[in-house]
C-alpha positions, -999 to 999 in steps of 0.1 A, spaced: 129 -166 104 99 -154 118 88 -122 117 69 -108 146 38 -80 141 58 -48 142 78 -62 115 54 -75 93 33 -40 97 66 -23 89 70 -42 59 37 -35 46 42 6 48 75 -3 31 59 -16 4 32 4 1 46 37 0 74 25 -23 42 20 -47 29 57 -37 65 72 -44 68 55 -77 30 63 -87 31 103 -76 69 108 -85 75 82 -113 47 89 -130 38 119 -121 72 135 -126 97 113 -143 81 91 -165 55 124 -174 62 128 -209 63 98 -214 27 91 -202 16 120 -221 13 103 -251 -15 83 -237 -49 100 -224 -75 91 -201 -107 110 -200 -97 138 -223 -64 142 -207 -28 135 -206 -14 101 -185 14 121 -167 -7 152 -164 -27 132 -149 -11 113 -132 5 144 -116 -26 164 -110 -52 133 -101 -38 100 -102 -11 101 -71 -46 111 -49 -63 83 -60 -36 56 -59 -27 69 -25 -63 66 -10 -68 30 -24 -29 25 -5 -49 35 26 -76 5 19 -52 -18 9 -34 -10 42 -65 -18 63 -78 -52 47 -36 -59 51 -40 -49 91 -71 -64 92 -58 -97 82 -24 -98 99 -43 -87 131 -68 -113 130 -39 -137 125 -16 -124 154 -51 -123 173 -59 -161 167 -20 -168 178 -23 -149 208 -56 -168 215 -43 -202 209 -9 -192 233 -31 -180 257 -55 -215 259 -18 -231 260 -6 -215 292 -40 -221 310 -33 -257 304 
C-alpha cells in the first residue's frame, strides 16, 4: 500500500504527539512519583518533568518534525519531478 503525502505527514503528528502526551502527561503526571526518586540538576524527575521537561521535549518534537517534513518533502518533490520529466516524454 502506498501511502500518499497527507498520509505520511499525518502519521508523523501521530506519532509525535503520542511521544509529547506520554512525555508531559506520563511523566509529568502519572508516572510523577515514580520519577521522583531520581533527580536531575538538584531536582526531582517528575517535578521536573512536570514543570521543565514536557517544554523541552515538545520543542525538540517541533525539530524533529521539520528534518521529518524536510525529508518527506524533498522525496515527494524528487517524485513529482521525475513524473513530471515522464509526461513531457
Amino acid at each position: 500500500m502506498k501511502l500518499n503525502y497527507w498520509q505520511i505527514n499525518l502519521l508523523i503528528l501521530l506519532f509525535l504527539l503520542s511521544i509529547w502526551f506520554v512525555v508531559s502527561f506520563g511523566f509529568g503526571i502519572i508516572w510523577s512519583e515514580e520519577l521522583d526518586r531520581f533527580k536531575f540538576g538538584g531536582f526531582k524527575l517528575g517535578f521536573w518533568f512536570s514543570q521543565q521537561g514536557s517544554i523541552y521535549f515538545f520543542v525538540l518534537i517541533i525539530f524533529i518534525y521539520v528534518f521529518l517534513m524536510n525529508k518527506l518533502d524533498k522525496k515527494f518533490y524528487k517524485n513529482s519531478i521525475d513524473s513530471q520529466e515522464k509526461h513531457k516524454e
